[in-house]
C-alpha positions in Angstrom: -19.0 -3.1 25.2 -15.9 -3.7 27.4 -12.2 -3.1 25.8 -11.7 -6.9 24.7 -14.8 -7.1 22.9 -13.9 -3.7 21.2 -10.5 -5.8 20.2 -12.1 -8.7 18.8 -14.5 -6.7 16.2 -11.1 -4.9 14.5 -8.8 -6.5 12.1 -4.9 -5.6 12.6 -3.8 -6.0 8.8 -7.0 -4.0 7.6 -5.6 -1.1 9.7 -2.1 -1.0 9.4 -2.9 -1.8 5.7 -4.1 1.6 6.0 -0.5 3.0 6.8 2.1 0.9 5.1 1.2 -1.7 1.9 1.5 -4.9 3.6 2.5 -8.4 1.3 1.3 -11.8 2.4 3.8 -14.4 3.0 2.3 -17.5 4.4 -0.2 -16.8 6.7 1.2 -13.3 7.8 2.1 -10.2 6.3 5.4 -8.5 6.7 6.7 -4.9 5.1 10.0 -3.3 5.7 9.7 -1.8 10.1 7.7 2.1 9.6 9.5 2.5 12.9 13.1 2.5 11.9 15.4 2.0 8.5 16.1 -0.9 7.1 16.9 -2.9 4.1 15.2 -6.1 4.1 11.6 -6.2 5.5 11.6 -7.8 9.3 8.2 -6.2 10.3 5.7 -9.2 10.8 1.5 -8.8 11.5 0.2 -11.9 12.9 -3.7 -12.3 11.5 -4.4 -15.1 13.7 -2.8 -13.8 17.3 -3.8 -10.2 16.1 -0.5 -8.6 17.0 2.6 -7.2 15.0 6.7 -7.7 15.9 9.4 -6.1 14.4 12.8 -8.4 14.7 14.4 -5.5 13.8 14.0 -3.1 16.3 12.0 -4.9 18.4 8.7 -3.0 18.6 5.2 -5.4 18.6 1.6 -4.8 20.5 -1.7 -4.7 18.8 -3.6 -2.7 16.4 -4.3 0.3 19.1 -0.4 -0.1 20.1 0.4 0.3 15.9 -2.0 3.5 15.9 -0.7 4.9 19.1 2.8 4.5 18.2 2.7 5.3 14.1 0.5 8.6 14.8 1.7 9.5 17.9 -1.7 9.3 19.3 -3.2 9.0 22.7 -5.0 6.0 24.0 -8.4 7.4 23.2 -7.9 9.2 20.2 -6.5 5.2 18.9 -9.5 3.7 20.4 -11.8 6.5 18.6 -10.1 6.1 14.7 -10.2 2.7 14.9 -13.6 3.1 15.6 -14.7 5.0 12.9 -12.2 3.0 10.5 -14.2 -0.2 11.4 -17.8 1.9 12.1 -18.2 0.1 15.8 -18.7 1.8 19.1 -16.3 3.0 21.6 -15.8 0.4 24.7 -16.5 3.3 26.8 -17.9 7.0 26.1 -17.0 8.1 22.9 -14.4 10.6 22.6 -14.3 13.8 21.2 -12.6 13.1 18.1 -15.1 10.4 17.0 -17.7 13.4 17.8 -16.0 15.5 15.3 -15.9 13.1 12.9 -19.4 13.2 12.5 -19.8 16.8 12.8 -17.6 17.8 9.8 -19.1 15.5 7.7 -22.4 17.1 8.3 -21.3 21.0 7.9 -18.8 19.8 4.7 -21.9 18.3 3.2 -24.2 21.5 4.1 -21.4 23.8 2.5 -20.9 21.5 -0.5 -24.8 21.6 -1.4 -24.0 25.4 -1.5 -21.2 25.4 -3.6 -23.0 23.6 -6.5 -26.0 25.7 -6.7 -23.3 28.9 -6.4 -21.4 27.4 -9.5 -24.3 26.3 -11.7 -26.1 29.9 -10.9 -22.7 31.8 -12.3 -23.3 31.5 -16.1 -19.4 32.1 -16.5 -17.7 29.9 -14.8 -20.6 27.3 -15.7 -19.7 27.7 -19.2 -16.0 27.6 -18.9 -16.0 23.9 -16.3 -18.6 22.8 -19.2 -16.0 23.5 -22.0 -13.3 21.4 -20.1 -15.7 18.7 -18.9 -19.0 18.8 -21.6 -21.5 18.1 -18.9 -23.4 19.4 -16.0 -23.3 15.6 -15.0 -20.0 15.5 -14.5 -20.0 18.8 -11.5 -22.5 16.8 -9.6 -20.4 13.5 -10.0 -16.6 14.8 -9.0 -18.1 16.9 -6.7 -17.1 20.5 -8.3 -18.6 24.3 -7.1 -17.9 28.1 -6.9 -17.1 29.1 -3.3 -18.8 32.2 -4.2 -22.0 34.6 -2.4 -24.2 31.5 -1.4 -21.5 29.9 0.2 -20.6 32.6 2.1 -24.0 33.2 3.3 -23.9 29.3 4.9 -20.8 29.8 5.9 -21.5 33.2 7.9 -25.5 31.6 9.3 -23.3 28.5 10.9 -24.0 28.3 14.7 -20.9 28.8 17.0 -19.6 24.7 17.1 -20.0 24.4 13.6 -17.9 27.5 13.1 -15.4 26.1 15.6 -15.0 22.9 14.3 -14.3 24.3 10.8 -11.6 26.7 12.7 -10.4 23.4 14.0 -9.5 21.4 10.9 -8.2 24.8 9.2 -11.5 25.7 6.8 -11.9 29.0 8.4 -9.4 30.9 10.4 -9.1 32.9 13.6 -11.2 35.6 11.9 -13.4 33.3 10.6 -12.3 34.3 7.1 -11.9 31.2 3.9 -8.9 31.1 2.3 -11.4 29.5 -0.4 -13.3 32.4 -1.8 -13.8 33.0 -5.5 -12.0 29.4 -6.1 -13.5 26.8 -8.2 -13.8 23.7 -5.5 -13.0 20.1 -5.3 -15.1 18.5 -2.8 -12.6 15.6 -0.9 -14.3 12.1 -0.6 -13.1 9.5 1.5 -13.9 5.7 0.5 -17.1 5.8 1.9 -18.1 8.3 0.2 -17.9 10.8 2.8 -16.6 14.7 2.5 -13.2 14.8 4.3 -12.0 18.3 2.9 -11.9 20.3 -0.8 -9.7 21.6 -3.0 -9.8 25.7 -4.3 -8.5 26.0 -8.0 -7.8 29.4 -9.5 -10.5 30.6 -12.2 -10.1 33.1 -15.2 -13.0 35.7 -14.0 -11.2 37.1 -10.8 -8.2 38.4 -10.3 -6.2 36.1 -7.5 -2.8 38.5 -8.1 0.4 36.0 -7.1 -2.1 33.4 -5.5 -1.3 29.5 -6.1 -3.2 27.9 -8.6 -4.7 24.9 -5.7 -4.8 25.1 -2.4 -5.9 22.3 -0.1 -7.7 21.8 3.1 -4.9 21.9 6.0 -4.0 18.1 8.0 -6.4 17.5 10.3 -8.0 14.7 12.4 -10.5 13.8 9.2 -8.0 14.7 6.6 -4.6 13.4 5.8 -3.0 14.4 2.3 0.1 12.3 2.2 -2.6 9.8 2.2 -5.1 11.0 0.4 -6.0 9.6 -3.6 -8.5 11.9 -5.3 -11.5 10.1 -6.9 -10.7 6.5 -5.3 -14.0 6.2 -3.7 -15.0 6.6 -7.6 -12.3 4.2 -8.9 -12.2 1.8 -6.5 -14.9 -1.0 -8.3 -12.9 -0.9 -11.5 -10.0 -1.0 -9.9 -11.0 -4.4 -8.0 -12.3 -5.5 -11.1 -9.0 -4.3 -13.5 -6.9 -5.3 -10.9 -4.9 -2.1 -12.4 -4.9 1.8 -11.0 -3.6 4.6 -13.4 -2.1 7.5 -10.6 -2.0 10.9 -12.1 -1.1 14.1 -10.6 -3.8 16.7 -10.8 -7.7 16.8 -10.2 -8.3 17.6 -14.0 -6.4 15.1 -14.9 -8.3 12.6 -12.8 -11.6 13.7 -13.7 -10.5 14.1 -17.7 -9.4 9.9 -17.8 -12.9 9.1 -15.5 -14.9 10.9 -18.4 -12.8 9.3 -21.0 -13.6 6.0 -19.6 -10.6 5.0 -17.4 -13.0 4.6 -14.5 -9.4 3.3 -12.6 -7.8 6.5 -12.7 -7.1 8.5 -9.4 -4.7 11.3 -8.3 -2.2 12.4 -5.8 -3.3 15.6 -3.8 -0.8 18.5 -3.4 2.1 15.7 -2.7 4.0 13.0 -4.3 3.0 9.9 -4.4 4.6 7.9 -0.9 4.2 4.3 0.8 0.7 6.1 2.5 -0.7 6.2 -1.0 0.8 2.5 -2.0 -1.1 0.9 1.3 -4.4 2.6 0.4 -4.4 0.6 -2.9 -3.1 -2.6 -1.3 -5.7 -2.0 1.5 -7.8 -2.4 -1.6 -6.2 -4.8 -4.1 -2.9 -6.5 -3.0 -2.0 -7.3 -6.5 -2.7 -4.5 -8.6 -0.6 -3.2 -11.6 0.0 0.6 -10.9 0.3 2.8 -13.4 1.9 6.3 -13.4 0.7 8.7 -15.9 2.6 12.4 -14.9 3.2 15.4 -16.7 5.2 14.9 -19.9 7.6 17.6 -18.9 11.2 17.7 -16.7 9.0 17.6 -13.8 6.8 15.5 -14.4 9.7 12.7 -15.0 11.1 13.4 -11.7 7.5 12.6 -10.1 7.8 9.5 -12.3 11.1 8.8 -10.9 10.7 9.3 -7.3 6.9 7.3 -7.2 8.7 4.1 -8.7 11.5 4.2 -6.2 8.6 4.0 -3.7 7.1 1.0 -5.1 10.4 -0.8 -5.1 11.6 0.2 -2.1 8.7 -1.9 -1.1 9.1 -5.0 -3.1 6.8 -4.1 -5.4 7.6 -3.7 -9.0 3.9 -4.6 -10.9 4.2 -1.2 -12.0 4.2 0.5 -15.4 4.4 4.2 -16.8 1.6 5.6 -19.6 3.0 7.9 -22.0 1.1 10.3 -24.2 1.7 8.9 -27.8 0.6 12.9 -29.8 1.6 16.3 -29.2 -0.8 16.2 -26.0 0.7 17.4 -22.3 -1.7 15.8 -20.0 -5.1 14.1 -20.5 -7.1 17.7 -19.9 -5.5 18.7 -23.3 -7.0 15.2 -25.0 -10.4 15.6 -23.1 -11.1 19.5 -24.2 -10.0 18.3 -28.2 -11.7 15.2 -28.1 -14.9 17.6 -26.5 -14.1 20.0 -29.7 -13.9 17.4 -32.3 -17.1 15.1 -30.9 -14.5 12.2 -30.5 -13.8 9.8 -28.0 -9.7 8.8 -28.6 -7.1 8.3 -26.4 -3.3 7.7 -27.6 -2.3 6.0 -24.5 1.2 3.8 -23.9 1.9 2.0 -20.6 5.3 1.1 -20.8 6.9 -0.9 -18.4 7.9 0.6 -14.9 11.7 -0.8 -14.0 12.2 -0.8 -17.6 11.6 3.0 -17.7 13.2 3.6 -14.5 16.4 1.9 -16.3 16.0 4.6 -19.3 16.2 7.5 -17.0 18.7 6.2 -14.3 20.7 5.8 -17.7 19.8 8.5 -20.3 22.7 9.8 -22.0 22.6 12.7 -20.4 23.8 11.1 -17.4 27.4 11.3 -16.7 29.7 8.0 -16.5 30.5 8.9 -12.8 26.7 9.3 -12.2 26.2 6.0 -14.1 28.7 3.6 -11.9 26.8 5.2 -8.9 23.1 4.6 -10.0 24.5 0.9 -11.3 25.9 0.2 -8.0 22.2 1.4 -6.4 20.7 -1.1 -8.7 22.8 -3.9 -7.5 21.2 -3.6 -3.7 17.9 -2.8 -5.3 18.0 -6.2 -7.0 20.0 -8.3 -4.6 17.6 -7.2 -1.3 15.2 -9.0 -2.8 14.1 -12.3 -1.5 12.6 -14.3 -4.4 15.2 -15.5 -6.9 12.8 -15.6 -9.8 12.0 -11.9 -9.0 15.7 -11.0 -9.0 16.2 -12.9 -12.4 13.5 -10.8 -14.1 15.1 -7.7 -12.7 18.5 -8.9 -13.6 17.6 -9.7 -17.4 16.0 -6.5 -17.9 19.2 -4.6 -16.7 21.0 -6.8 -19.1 18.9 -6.1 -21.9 18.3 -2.4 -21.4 22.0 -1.5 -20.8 23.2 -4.2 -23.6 25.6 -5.0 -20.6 26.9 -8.7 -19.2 26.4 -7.2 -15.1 28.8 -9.7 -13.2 26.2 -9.6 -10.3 23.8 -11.5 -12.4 24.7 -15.3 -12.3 24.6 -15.6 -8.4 21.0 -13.8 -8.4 20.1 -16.8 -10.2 21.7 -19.5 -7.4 19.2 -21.4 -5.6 19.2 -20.2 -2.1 21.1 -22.7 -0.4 18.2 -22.6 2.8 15.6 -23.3 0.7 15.3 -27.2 1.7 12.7 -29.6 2.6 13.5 -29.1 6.5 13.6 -25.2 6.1 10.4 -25.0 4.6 8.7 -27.5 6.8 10.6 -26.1 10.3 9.2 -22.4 8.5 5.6 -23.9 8.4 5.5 -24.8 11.9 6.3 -21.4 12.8 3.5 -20.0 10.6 0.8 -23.1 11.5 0.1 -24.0 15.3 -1.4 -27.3 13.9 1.9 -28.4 11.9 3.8 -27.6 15.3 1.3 -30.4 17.0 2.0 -33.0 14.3 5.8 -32.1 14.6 6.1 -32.5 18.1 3.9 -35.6 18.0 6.0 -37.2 15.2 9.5 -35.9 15.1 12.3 -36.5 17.2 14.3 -33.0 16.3 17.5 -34.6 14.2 15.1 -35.0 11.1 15.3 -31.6 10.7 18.9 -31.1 10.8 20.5 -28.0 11.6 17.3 -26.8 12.6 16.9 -28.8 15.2 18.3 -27.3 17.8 16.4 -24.2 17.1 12.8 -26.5 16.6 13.8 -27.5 20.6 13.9 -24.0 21.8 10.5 -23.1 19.9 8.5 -26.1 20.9 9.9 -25.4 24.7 9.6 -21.9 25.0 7.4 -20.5 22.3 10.3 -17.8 21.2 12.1 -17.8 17.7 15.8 -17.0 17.6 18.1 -15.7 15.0 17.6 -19.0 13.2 13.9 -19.1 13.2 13.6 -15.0 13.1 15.4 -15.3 9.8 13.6 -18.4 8.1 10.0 -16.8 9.3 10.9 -13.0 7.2 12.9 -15.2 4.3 10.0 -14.8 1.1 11.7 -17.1 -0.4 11.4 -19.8 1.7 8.0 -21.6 0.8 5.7 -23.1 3.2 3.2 -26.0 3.0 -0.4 -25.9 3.7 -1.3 -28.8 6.2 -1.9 -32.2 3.5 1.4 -31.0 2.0 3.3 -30.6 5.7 1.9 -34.2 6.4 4.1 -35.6 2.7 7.0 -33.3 3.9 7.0 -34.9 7.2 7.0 -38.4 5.8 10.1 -37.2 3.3 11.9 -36.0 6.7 11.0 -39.2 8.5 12.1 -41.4 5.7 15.0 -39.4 4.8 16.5 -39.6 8.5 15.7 -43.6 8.2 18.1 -44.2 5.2 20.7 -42.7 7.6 19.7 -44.4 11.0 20.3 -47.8 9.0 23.3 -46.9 7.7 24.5 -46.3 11.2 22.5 -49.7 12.5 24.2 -51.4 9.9 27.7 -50.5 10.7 26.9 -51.5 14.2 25.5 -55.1 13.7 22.5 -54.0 15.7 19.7 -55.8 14.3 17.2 -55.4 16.6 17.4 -51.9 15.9 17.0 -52.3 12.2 13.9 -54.9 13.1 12.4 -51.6 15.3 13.4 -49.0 12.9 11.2 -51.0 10.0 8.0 -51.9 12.1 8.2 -47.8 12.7 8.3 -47.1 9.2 5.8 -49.7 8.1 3.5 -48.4 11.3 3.6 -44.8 9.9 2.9 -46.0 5.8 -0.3 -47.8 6.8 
């Protein structure tokens, strides 16, 4: 397989989808530039030309370009992820990171076999993860063990690369010591269902002194944990067919929701929840309600706080916030009762997200000083927003939750003055190479006003300026399939007329009227 057949058997949105959430608009997708800051969202991927541009800072290539540049990777080491992302062969000899890949998978697998037979044959802890969890079903299913004496007999009988390898993605160190030993695990699945690294959770039957509760498996080639959402390769079918994820912060808390039969429930690994984690469920569902259910303590808010400023920093605000209705602190404290009392009941309340986001931007704790500030925040929030029936939404809820008449919210609610018939139909032919034919075959230019002179430069040159850069990010700006362009067209055409014959008239040319209708009767048969 040579490089450009390598390049036609990968899908650019599927893999920076993988990075940043991506939004469709038209036929593309666009998301605010991961190369550089910026308020309104100028970073376009092309589906059909396979290739992504930034208008902002000017960056565009392919999908091995977007991996080289976003990861700082080499050429290879690009060519050899996408590979395994899209489970196709290398154009040329595979590398050794796709090698590795492989590897770990099949030593994590070997050392996660050992570490359920160690926890199931250690009566102790066996009877403590059975009184938080009620079933030896549930260690096989989320993956849980004892890195205890088995373990570290597998461990010590790998051969030489297997031990390397684990020294490579941080398992083992120099010494070829586990930072693991005497933890509870968490074996780490990818969405395939593949072991990509594991979690080690302190347990009551040893002492681990000033040790951390979790520790995680370091970064490495297989494992990312800004990107990382525990149990999704468990959640992900209900969450396609929900079209609704519930994020959480810990493990327990994950695996507590599964068993109580939100099957949709995932959690954040050792880090808060980031635009990484957002593009993994849009990867998956591009419309899906998200639902934050954190600690109910000062902490636990803040999490709340900081993963819904994610979301809207993105444009995305089909989010909500579940709130433990009893005396409960997190859904490990309802499982173990309900386990006690033989019950299956969960006092759950998703409340809205922005609206909850208003309550604590506006708590009364809150001084008036910090107030005016997190008002004016809100303001650019709302008005870098592109569709006006978004902004309204946003606007009213301000309104209602502060009891306050905001002087910024009649204009959100003004029409934007470029959304006309010849913006959306000059949009559409940058979007739709077959509208551009029937535009250049039927138009003259001056139909489409004070486009036209930006149409010309397109249709000569194939490049958009300012003009067209701005119309082709503008999600407000609607576009028309191709039955719907041919109507628009004729509204254009006909719309131009009315004024040619007012000119025609004024000149007595009546000849030109007698052309101008055989044209127009010509293009209604």
């Amino acid at each position: 397989m040579d490089l450009e057949q390598f390049k036609s058997q990968i899908d650019i949105v599927e893999v920076i989808q993988s990075f940043i959430p991506l939004r469709k608009v038209g036929t593309n997708y666009q998301a605010p530039c991961p190369f550089h800051n910026e308020k309104s969202p100028s970073f376009v991927v092309s589906p059909s030309k396979q290739i992504f541009t930034c208008f902002g800072c000017g960056k565009s290539g392919d999908a091995i370009t977007f991996l080289k540049e976003y990861k700082n990777l080499d050429f290879k080491d690009a060519l050899a992820e996408i590979a395994s992302m899209f489970n196709i062969p290398l154009p040329h000899k595979e590398s050794k990171a796709h090698n590795q890949r492989k590897d770990i998978y099949q030593v994590y697998a070997k050392i996660q076999k050992s570490l359920q037979e160690d926890l199931l044959a250690n009566q102790k802890l066996k009877g403590y993860v059975l009184k938080r969890l009620g079933s030896l079903e549930a260690i096989e299913k989320f993956g849980l063990g004892y890195f205890g004496q088995n373990s570290r007999k597998v461990i010590n009988e790998l051969d030489f690369k297997e031990r390397e390898l684990l020294k490579e993605v941080g398992f083992l160190n120099e010494n070829n010591r586990c930072a693991f030993f005497e933890r509870l695990s968490f074996a780490l699945f990818n969405p395939a269902y593949k072991i990509i690294g594991f979690a080690g959770r302190t347990q009551p039957f040893f002492n681990f002194k000033n040790s951390p509760k979790y520790l995680n498996s370091k970064q490495s080639f297989v494992f990312n944990k800004s990107q990382f959402l525990y149990n999704f390769h468990l959640a992900q079918k209900a969450i396609k067919q929900s079209k609704q994820i519930i994020v959480c912060e810990g493990y327990m808390d994950s695996i507590a929701l599964q068993i109580l039969g939100k099957h949709n429930c995932v959690a954040t690994c050792g880090t808060a929840f980031n635009t990484q984690h957002l593009a993994q469920i849009f990867k998956l569902e591009l419309e899906c309600q998200i639902l934050f259910f954190f600690d109910n303590d000062n902490a636990g808010l803040e999490a709340t706080k900081r993963a819904l400023e994610v979301c809207f920093s993105q444009g995305y605000f089909n989010v909500g916030v579940i709130r433990i209705l009893d005396k409960h602190k997190d859904a490990g404290e309802i499982l173990q009762e309900n386990l006690l009392q033989n019950t299956q009941t969960l006092l759950l309340k998703a409340t809205d997200g922005f609206s909850f986001y208003l309550k604590l931007l506006f708590n009364e704790q809150i001084s008036s000083a910090q107030k005016g500030r997190n008002l004016e925040i809100l303001k650019a929030l709302i008005n870098a927003q592109k569709n006006p029936f978004l902004k309204q939404e946003l606007s009213q809820k301000v309104a209602t939750t502060l009891n306050i008449n905001l002087k910024f919210h009649t204009p959100l609610l003004q029409e934007n003055p470029n959304n006309t018939l010849e913006a959306s139909f000059y949009k559409s032919v940058l979007e739709n190479e077959y509208i551009e034919a029937l535009s250049v075959e039927y138009l003259q230019g001056r139909e489409l006003g004070i486009y036209e002179k930006s149409w010309r430069e397109y249709i000569k040159s194939k490049t958009r300026d300012r003009i067209a850069n701005e119309l082709f990010i503008d999600e407000s700006i609607r576009t028309f399939d191709i039955p719907s362009a041919r109507k628009a067209m004729k509204g254009l055409i006909f719309n131009d007329a009315r004024k040619q014959k007012e000119i025609l008239l004024a000149k007595k040319d009546y000849l030109g009227l007698i052309a101008l209708n055989n044209y127009l009767t010509q293009l209604t048969s």
